[in-house]
GUMARDREN-805381 format. One record per residue: residue in three letters; x negated, z, y negated of N, C-alpha, C, O in turn. Coordinates in pm, whole numbers, plus 50000, padded with zeros to 5 digits. Atoms other than C-alpha are relative to their C-alpha. Layout:
ALAXZYXZYXZYXZY...
***
This chain:
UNK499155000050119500005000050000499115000049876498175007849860UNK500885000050122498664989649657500865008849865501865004649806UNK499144992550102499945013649406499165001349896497965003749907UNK499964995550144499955017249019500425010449941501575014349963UNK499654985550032499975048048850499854993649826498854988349777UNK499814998650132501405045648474499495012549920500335021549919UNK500554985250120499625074748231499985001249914498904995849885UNK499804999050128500405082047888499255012550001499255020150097UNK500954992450074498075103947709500955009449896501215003149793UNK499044994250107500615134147502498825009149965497675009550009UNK500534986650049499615164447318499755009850100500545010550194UNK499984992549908498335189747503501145007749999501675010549891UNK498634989549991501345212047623499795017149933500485025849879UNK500164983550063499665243447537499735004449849499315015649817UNK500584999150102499115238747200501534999749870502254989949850UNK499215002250113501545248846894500284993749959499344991849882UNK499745010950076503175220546742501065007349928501895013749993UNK499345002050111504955225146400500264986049946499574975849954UNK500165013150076506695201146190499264998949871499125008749798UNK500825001850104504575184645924500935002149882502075006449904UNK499484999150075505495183845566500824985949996501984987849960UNK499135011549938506935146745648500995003550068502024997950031UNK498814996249918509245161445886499784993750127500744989450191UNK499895001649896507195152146184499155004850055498345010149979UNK500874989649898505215168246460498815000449945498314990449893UNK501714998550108501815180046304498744999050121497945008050146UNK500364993649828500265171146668498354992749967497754985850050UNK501425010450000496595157646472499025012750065498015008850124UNK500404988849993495425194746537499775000450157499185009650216UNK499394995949838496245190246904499144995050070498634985850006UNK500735007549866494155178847214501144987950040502334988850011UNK499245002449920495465153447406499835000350174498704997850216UNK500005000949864495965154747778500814987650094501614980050040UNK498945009549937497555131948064501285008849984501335021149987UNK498514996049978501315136048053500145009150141499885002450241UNK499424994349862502395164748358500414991050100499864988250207UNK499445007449902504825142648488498714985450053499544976950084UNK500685012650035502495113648512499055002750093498534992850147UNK501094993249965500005136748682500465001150151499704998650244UNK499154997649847502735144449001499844984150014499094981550108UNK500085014149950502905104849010498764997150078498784992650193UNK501125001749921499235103549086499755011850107499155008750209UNK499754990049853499465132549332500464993650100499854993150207UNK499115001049889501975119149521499344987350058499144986850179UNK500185005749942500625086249520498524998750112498254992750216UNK501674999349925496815094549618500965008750157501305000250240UNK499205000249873498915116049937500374992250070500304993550192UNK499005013849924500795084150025499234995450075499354996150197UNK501135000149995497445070450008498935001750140498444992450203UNK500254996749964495945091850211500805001050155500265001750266UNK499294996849837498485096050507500564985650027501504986250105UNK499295012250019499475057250476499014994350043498974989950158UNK501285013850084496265036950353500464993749875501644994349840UNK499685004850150496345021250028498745004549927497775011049969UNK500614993850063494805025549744500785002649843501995001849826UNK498974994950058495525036549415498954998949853497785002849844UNK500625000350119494685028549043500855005049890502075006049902UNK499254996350115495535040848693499594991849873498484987649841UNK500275005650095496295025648396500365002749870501564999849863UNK499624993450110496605039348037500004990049910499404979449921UNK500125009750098497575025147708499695012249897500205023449889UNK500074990350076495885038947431498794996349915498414984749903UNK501605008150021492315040847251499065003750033499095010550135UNK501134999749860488855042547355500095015550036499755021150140UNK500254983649912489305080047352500695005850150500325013250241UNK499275000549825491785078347648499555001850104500055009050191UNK500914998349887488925072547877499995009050034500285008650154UNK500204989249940488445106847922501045008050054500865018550116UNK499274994949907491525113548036500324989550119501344994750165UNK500265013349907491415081148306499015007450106499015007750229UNK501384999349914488235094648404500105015850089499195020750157UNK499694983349989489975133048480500804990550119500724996350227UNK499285004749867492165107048742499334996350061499525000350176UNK501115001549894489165092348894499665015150084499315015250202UNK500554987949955488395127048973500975006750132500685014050228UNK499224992249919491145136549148501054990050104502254991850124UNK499685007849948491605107849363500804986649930501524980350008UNK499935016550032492425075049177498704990650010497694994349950UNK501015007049976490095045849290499574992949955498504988649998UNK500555003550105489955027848981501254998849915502394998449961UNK499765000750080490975025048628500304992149904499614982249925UNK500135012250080491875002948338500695009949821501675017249812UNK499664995950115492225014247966500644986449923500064975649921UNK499465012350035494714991047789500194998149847501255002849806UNK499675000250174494694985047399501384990149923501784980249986UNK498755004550062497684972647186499875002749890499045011249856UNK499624999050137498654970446860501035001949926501854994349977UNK498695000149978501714979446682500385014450016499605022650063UNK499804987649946504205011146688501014992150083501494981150056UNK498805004649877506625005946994500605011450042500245023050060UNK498794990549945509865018247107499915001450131498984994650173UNK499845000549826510405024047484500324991950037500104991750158UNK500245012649904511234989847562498884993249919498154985949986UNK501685007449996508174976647361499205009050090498285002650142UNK501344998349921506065000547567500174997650126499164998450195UNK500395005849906507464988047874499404988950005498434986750077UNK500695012949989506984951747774498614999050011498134989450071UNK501004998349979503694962947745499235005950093498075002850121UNK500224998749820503454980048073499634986450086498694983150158UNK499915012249890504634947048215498854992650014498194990650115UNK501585007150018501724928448092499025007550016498175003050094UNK501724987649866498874955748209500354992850110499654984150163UNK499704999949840500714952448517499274985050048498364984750131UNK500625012950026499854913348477498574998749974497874989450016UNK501395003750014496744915248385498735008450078497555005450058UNK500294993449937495734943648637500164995250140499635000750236UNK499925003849866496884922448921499054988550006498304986450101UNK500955008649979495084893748820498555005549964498514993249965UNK500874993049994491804910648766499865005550160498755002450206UNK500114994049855492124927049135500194989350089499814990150206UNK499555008949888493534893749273500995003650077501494994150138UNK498654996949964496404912349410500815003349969500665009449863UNK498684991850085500104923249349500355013650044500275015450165UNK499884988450043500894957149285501425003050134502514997450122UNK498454994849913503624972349594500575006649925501605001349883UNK499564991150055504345000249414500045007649861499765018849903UNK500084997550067504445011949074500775016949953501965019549940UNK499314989550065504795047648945499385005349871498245004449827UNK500004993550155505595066948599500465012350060500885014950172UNK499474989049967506325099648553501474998149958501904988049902UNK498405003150024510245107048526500105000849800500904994649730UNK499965002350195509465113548089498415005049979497555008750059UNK501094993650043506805123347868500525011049914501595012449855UNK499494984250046506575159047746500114999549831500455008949760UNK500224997950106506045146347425501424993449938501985000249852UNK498375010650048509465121247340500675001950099501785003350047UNK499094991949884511225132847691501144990149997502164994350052UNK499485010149946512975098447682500634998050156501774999050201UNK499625003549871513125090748005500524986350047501144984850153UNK499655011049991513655054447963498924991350060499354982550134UNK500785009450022510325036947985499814994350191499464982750214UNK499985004849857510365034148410500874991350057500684983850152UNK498965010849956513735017048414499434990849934498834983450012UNK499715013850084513344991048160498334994850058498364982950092UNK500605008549933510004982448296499964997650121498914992150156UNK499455004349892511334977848613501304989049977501714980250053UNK499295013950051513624955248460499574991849972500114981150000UNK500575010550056511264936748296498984992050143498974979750140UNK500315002949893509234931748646501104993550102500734984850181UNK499495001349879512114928048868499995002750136500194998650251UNK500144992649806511554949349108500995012649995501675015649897UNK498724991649969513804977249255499335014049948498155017349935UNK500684988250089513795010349090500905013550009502085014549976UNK499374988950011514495044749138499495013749927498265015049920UNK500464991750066514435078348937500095013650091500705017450191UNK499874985749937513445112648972499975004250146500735010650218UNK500435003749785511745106749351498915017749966498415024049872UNK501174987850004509625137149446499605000150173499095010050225UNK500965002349900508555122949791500314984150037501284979349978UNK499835014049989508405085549920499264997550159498455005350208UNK500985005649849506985069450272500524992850045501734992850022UNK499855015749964507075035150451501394999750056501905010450091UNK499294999349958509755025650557500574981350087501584975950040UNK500045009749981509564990550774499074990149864497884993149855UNK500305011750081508644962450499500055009649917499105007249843UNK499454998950131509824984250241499515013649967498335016649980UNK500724988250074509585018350090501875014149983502805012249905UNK499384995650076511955050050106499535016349943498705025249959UNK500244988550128512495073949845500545015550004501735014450034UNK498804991950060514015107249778500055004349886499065008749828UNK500144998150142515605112749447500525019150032501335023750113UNK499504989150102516065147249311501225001449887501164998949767UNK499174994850069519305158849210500075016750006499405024150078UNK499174989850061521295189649046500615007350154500615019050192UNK499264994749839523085191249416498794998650098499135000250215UNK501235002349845519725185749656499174984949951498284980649878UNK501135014050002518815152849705500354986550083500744987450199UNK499475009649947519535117549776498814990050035498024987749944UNK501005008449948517125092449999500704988149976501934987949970UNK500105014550074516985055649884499274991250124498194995050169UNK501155007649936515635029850111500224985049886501244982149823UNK500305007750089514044998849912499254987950046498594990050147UNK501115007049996512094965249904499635002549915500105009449825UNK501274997050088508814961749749500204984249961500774975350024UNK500524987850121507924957849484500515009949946501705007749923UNK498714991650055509354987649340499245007949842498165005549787UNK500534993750112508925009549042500535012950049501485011950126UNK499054989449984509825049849064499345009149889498155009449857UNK500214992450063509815072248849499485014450080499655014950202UNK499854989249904508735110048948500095010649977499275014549894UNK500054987050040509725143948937499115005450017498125000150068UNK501024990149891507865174549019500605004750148501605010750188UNK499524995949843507515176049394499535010550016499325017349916UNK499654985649927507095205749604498985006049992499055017850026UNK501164999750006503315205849537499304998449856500004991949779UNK500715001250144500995206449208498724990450029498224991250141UNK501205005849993497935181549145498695004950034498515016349991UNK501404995549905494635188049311499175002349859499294997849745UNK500995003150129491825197449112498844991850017499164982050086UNK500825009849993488485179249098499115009450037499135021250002UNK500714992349959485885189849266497974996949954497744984849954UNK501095003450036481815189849160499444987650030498634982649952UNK500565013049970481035158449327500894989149930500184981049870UNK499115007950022484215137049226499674999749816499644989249752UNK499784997450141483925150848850498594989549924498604980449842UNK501265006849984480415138848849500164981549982499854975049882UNK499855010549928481195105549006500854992349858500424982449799UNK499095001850080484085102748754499184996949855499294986049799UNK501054999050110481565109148457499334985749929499134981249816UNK500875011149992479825080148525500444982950010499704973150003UNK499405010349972482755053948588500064990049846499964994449732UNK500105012250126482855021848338501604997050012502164990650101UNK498375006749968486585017548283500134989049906499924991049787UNK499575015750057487514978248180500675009049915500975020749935UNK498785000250092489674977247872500194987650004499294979549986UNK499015012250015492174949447887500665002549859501025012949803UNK499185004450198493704931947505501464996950098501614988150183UNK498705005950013497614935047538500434995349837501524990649802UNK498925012750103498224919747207500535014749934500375026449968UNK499084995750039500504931046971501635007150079502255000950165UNK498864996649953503574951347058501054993849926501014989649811UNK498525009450022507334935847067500845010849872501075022749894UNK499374992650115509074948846728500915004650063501604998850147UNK499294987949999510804981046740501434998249987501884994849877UNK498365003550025514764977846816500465014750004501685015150020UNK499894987450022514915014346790499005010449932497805011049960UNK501114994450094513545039846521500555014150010501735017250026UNK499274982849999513605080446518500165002249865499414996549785UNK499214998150115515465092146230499305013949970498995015749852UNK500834987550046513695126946230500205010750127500815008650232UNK500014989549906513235159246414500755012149969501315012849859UNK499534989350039514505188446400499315015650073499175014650195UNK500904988949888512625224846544501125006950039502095005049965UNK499094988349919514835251246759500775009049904500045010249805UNK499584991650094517065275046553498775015150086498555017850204UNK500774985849947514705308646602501175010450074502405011050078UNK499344987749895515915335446812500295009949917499475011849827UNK500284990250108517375366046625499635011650085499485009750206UNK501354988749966515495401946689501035005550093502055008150028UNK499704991149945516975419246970499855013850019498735017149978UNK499714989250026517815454647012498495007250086498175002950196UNK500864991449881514935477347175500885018450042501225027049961UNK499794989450012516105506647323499025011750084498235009050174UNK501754996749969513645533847388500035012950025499305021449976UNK499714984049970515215565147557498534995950123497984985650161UNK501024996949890512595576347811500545000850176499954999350283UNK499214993049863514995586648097501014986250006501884981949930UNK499205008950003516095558048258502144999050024502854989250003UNK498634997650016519905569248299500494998649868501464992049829UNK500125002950156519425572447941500674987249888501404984049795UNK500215014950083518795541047863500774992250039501144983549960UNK498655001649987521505531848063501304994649950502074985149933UNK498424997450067524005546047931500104996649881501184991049860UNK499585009050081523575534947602499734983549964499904976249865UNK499735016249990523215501147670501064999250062501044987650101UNK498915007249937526525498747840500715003149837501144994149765UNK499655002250092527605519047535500254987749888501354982949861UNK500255009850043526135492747317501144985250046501934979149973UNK499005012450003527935463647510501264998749947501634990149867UNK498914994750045531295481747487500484994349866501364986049842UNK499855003550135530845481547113499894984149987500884978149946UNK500165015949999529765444747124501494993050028501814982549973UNK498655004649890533365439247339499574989150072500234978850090UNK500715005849891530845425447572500855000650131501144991050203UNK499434993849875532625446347847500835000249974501695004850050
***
């Protein structure tokens, strides 16, 4: 199985974001990291990988600084890389269209076509959740969301999605696209030799061109209403403390 791993580069998760005085995320302060979800995609697929055969590459769009997060997937089982440049701001169907063409220009470069293609199910940073369908539209291949395990299945490929109620299995032809939740497992780490190895990799950058003008624009943000101060109560004796917290509800006409 030849699989593609999609990676967007967000803000790091651990890092404070405020809005700017513009009224938008102040995220210049910020690291960036690979996207979480994005991160289970390459998990799952280096596993597949591994208990299948295949192999397994990643491909980012972004700029030269990206590399170093490309080179954090070499590490942890991806077998090669491609950094992709563009131009342009793009909506979620310009950044699939621009998926599509990596995808194009990643197959011809390898000489082969791609079985499988995965994204994560969103990014932590816009939490969309669009950009896996529509470039699976734009490919034409079959496409499912919110998978959190996958394996052969004759010619083809099935899935299981992740729902609210359990979980629903998919069987598919290839080519496919899937999106992916978090499965049952977390990403590996890298180990002294791989990190090394990784260090040292030359990742191609491929020219996608300009991006396809924006048919959708964000209007602004907005931050969380704050939390207001809750009560402490601070008898010593837990019966105490208890009892006037039921008090308390009472009064509330909680109870």
């Amino acid at each position: 199985m030849n699989i593609l791993v999609c990676v967007k580069q967000v803000p790091d998760d651990y890092a404070e974001i405020r809005l700017g005085g513009d009224g938008k995320p102040a995220t210049a302060g910020a690291g960036t990291v690979n996207n979480a979800f994005d991160t289970y995609a390459l998990e799952l697929a280096v596993r597949f990988c591994e208990a299948h055969g295949g192999s397994v590459t990643a491909v980012t769009i972004g700029p030269e600084g990206a590399q170093s997060g490309l080179k954090n997937l070499l590490a942890v089982g991806a077998g090669k890389a491609y950094l992709c440049a563009a131009s342009g701001e793009a909506d979620e169907g310009g950044t699939a269209a621009l998926l599509a063409r990596a995808v194009e220009l990643c197959q011809e470069r390898e000489g082969a076509a791609y079985d499988l293609i995965l994204c994560g199910k969103e990014s932590t940073d816009e939490i969309s959740g669009q950009v896996g369908a529509r470039l699976a539209e734009r490919l034409g291949a079959a496409f499912v969301s919110g998978v959190v395990e996958a394996e052969p299945s004759g010619d083809g490929l099935k899935a299981r999605q992740e729902t609210e109620e359990g979980g629903v299995v998919y069987e598919m032809s290839l080519p496919a696209v899937l999106t992916i939740a978090k499965p049952a497992y977390d990403p590996r780490y890298p180990n002294i030799k791989t990190k090394m190895a990784a260090r040292k990799a030359v990742i191609p950058v491929l020219e996608l061109g300009a991006a396809e003008p924006a048919l959708v624009s964000c209007l602004g943000y907005s931050e969380p209403p704050k939390r207001e101060a809750g009560v402490v109560i601070q008898e010593k004796e837990a019966a105490e403390a208890v009892k006037k917290a039921v008090v308390m509800l009472a009064e509330a006409n909680v109870l």
